[in-house]
N, C-alpha and C positions, 0 to 999 in steps of 0.2 A: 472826869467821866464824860463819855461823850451826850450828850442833848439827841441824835437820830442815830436811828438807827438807818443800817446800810443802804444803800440803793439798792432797789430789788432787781439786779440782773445776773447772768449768769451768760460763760461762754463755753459753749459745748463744741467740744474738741473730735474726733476723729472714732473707729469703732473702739472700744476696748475691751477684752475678754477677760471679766474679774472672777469667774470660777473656771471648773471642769468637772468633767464624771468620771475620771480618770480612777479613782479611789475609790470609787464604787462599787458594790460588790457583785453584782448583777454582771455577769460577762456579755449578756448580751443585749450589746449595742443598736440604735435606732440611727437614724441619719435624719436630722431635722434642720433645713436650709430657710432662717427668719429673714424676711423681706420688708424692707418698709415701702409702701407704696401709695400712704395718703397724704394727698399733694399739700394738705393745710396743716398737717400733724406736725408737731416740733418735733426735735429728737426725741428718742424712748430708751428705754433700757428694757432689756428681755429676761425675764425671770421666769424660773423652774420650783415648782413645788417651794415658792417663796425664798429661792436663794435668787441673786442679780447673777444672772451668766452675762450679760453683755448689757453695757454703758455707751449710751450715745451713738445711737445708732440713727445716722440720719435717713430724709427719704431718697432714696434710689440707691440704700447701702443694704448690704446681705451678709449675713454670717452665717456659718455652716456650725453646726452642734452634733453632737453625739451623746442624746442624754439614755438611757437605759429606756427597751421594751418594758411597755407597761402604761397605764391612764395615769401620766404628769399630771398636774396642774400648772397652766401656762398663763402666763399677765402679760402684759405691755403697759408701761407706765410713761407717759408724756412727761417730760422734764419742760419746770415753767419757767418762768422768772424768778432767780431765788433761790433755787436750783430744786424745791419743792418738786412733787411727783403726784400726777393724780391716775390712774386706773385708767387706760382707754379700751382695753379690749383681756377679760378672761374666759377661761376655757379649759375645763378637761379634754386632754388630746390622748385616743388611745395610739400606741403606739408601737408597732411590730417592730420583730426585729429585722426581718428580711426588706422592708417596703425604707423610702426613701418618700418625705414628706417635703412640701414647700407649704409654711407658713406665712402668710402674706397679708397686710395690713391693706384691706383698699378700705374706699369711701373716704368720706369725709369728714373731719373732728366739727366745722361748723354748724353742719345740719345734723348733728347726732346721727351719721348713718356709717361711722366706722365699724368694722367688723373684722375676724378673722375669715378668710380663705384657703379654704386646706386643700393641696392638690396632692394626691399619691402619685407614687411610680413604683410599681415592682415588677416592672418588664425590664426584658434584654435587650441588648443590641445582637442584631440579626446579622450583621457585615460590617467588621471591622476598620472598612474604608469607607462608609457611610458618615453622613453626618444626622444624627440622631436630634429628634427637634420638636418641641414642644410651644404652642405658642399660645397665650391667657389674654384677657382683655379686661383689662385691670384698671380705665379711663373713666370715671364718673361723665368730666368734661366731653368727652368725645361720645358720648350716649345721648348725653346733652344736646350737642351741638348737631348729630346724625339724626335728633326724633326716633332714634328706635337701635338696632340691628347695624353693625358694620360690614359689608363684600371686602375679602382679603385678598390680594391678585399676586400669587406668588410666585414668579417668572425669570428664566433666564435674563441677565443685566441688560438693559437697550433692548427688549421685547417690548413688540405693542403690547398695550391692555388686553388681552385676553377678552371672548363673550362673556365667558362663563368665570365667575371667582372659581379661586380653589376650595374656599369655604367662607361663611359667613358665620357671625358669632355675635352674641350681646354680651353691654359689662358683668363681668365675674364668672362666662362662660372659656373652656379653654379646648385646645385641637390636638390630639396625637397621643403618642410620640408616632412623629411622621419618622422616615427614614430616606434623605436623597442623598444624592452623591455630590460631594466637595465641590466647590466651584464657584462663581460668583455670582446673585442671583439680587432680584431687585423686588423686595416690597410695597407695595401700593393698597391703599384703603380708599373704598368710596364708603357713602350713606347706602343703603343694602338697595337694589333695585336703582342706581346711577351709575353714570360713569363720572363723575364727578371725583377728579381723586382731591383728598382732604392731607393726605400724606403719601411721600415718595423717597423713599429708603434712599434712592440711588443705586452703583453698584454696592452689594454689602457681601463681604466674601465670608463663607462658612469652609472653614478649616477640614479637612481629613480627621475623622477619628472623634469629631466635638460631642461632646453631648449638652443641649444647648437647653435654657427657658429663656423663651422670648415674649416681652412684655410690654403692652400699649398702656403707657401711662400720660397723666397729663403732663403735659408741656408748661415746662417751666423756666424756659432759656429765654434768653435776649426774643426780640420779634417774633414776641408768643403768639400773634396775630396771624402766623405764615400758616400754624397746622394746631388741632386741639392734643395732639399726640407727638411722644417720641418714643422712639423705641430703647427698654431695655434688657441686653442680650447679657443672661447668667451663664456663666462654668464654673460650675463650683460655688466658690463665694467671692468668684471677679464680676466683675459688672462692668460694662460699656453702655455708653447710651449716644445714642444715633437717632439724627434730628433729619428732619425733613432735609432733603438736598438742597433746596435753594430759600429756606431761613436765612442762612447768611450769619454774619459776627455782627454783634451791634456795635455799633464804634460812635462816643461821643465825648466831645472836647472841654476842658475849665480852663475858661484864662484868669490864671493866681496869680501873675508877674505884674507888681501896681507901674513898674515903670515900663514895661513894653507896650507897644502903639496897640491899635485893633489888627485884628491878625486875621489871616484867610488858612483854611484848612487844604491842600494838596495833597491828593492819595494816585501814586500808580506811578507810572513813567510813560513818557513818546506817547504823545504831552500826559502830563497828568492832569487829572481830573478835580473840580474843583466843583464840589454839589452846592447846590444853592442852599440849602439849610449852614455853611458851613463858611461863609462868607460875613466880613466885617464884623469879628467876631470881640467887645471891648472886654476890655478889666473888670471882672466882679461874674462874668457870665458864661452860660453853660450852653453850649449850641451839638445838635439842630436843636433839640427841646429838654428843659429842664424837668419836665415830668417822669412818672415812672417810665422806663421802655421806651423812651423817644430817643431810641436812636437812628444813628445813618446806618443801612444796613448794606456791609460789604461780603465781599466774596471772600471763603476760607484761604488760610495760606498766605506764606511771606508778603506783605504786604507795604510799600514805601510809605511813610506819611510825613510829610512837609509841612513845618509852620512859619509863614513867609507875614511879613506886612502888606496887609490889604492897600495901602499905597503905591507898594511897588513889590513884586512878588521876587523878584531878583533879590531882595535883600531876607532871607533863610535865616531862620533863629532856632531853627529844630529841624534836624532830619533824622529818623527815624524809621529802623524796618522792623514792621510787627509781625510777630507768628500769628495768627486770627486762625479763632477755631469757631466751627460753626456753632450756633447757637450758645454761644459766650459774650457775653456783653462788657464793654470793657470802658472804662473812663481814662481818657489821657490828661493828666494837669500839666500848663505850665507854669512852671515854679522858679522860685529866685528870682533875683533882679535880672535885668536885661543884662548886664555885663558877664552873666555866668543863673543863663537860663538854659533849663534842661527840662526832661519830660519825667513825669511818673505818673507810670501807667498802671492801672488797677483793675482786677478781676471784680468784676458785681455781680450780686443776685437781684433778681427781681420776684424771686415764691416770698408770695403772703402767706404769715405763717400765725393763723386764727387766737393763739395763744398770746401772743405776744406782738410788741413794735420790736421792730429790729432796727438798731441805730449804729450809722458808721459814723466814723470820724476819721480828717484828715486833718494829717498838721502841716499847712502849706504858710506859716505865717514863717519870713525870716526873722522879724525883726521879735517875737517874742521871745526866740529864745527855746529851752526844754519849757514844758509846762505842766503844771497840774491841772486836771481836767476834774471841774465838779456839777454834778447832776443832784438838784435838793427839790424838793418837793417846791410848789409854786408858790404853796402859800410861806414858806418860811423866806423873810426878805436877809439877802447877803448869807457870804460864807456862813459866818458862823463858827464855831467848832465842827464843821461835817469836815469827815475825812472826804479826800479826793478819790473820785470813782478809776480814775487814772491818775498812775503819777510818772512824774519824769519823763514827759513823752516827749520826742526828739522832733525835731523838723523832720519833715517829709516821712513820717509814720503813717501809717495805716492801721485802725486798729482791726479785728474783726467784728462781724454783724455780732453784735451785743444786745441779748432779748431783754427786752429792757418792761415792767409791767407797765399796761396803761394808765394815763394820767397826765397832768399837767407837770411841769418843771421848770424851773430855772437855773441856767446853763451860765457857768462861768469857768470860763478861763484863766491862769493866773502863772506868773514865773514860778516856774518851780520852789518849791519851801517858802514864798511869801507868802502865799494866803490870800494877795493884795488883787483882783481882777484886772485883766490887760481886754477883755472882753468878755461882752455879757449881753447874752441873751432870755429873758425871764417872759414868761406866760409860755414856754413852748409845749403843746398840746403835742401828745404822743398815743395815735390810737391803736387798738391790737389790729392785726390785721395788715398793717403799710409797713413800709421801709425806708428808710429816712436816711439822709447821706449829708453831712457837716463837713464844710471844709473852713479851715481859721485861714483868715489870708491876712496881707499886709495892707497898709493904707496907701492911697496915693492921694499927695498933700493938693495936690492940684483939681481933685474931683470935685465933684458936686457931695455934700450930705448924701447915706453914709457913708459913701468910698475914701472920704475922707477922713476917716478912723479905721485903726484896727477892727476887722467887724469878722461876720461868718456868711460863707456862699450853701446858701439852702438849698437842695433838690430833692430830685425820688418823691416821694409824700407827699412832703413838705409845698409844693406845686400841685394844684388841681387840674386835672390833665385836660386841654382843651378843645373844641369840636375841632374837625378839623373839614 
């Protein structure tokens, strides 16, 4: 029998839609489109008159429902560590059958000010080649960050700023359904009463025939520092989210290879550019900064990136062209020995998410082998009989953000089915709220203490981000 019980996490996967009203005997039907849209909230599951209609529904995900006219009882339950469920938001919702409802999560789960948001629609589209347009201000942060009221400036693509907004709005106030014609058209927000813009859509084209909800949430991508907002544009239960124009991809580098020299980073062509954050980059380290969100912020779109020896840049151990998408943060490892060194590159989050630590793992060690991965509370010393929180995990895996509860731990490593630690880590402090990023690497015999043991490259959290 085992001595502990499990570690308390869980990995929440993608929407999933575990009933319907299909069988119901009520023919007439409502339209009810759930929204998650508070930026600290972990996933939720959406429940009806106490059945679960949808699982895991993260923030800036939407499903579309059709539960029967009439006063539901509606829940939203935050899925925790554990895979427990606690209440964040109930609600009797009446419901027509004719009207089309958006249910929408804002606020915040930290400061107890989550709620629901109920928007109607039971208007028409007036011109079939219009684009039909509704737009809500759904940003705690960005109300924050304005002191008050936002100016919306909604213009032809490459128009000046306008004197006059088109309209101004405060969080959880919402505009329309406007009705313009197709084409490409550019978004801009100041603080109400500035011309200060805090976000710039770019060109953002609206389709012929769309019927659209458009949504200022917080910003939660790579170089969240550029806008407190992004925008997300609903049809239906698709969702797109569009970040400030020139946010940029966050792009930042791990050198895992114990035998390759210190390396210099290369991005672009005729010549390429080589940032000073990204320069004389050794073994064991995370450049430009190992903190949350310290990355180098590049321009969207195919992008060359070269890992050359800061000795002599002639001599190329990686070339690589990346797709960089705006406000997506991305970690590139070099991994393997020098003789068959390659990249792997990985998608990041940087939302704190108030429930829970969220911890990645990377397995960049060669020389361990598969591994078992164990996570035991701090005070118990050594394996033990605890099963492994992971097993069999292969080189160069990634696992996903795993919400893990808070508290202290000790983290050991081990070849698969021994039991036996190839590394260990113990007193690791995990608070709710951060995000924490482990990568196992290999030793180089030749370093100083510890690089000279199998060890782990810490970042995200785990670094105290510093003045700059």
């Amino acid at each position: 029998m085992k001595s502990l019980l499990a570690l308390p996490l869980v990995v929440v996967g993608s929407v999933v839609l575990t009933g319907c009203f299909d069988d119901d005997d009520d023919p007439l039907k409502s339209n009810v489109r759930v929204i998650h849209a508070s930026s600290d909230a972990p996933a939720v599951n959406v429940n009806f008159n106490g059945s679960t209609m949808v699982s895991g529904a993260d923030y800036k995900q939407a499903v579309v429902l059709t539960p029967n006219a009439g006063r539901p009882s509606l829940s939203i339950d935050g899925i925790l560590p554990g895979g427990d469920t606690v209440t964040v938001i109930e609600e009797d919702v009446p419901l027509l059958f004719n009207t089309k409802y958006d249910v929408i999560a804002v606020g915040k789960v930290g400061d107890q000010t989550i709620e629901p948001l109920i928007l109607t629609d039971d208007g028409e589209r007036e011109s079939s080649d219009s684009v039909r347009l509704r737009v809500a201000h759904l940003s705690p942060d960005a109300e924050e960050a304005a002191g008050g009221p936002v100016d919306v400036y909604v213009t032809a693509a490459g128009a000046a700023l306008p004197e006059e907004a088109t309209f101004s709005f405060s969080f959880k106030e919402s505009v329309g359904p406007l009705e313009v014609p197709a084409g490409e058209y550019q978004v801009r927000v100041t603080p109400a009463g500035t011309d200060t813009v805090v976000f710039d859509s770019g060109a953002l084209p609206l389709p012929v025939g769309a019927d659209l909800l458009v949504g200022a949430v917080d910003n939660t991508g790579a170089n969240g520092d550029a806008s407190p907002i992004s925008l997300i544009v609903l049809n239906g239960g698709d969702v797109t989210e569009v970040y400030d124009a020139d946010q940029g991809a966050g792009v930042r580098v791990v050198h895992a290879s114990s035998n390759a020299p210190d390396v210099d980073i290369l991005v672009g062509d005729n010549p390429p550019l080589i940032p000073e954050p990204l320069t004389n980059i050794p073994f064991g380290s995370v450049a430009p900064f190992d903190f949350l969100d310290g990355y180098a912020a590049l321009p969207a779109g195919e992008t060359r990136v070269r890992v050359a020896a800061s000795a002599d840049n002639g001599l190329v151990v990686i070339d690589e062209t990346l797709p960089l998408v705006n406000g997506q943060g991305y970690t590139a490892l070099a991994v393997g020995q020098l003789e068959n060194i390659e990249t792997l590159v990985v998608e990041d989050e940087v939302r704190s998410i108030v429930t829970q630590a969220s911890l990645r793992i990377v397995h960049a060690s060669t020389a361990a082998g598969n591994v078992d991965i164990y996570l035991v509370p701090g005070t118990q010393e050594g394996i033990g009989n605890a099963d492994p929180a992971l097993s069999d995990v292969p080189f160069k895996a990634v696992t996903d953000y795993l919400a893990v509860a808070e508290g202290t731990y000790n983290v050991y490593i081990a070849p698969t089915g021994t039991g036996t630690p190839a590394i260990t880590a113990e007193g690791v402090e995990l608070s709710a709220g951060d995000v924490y990023t482990v990568v196992a690497r290999d030793a180089d015999a030749g370093a100083e203490p510890p690089l000279n043991e199998l060890g782990l490259i810490l970042f995200d959290d785990f670094v105290s981000q510093q003045p700059q």
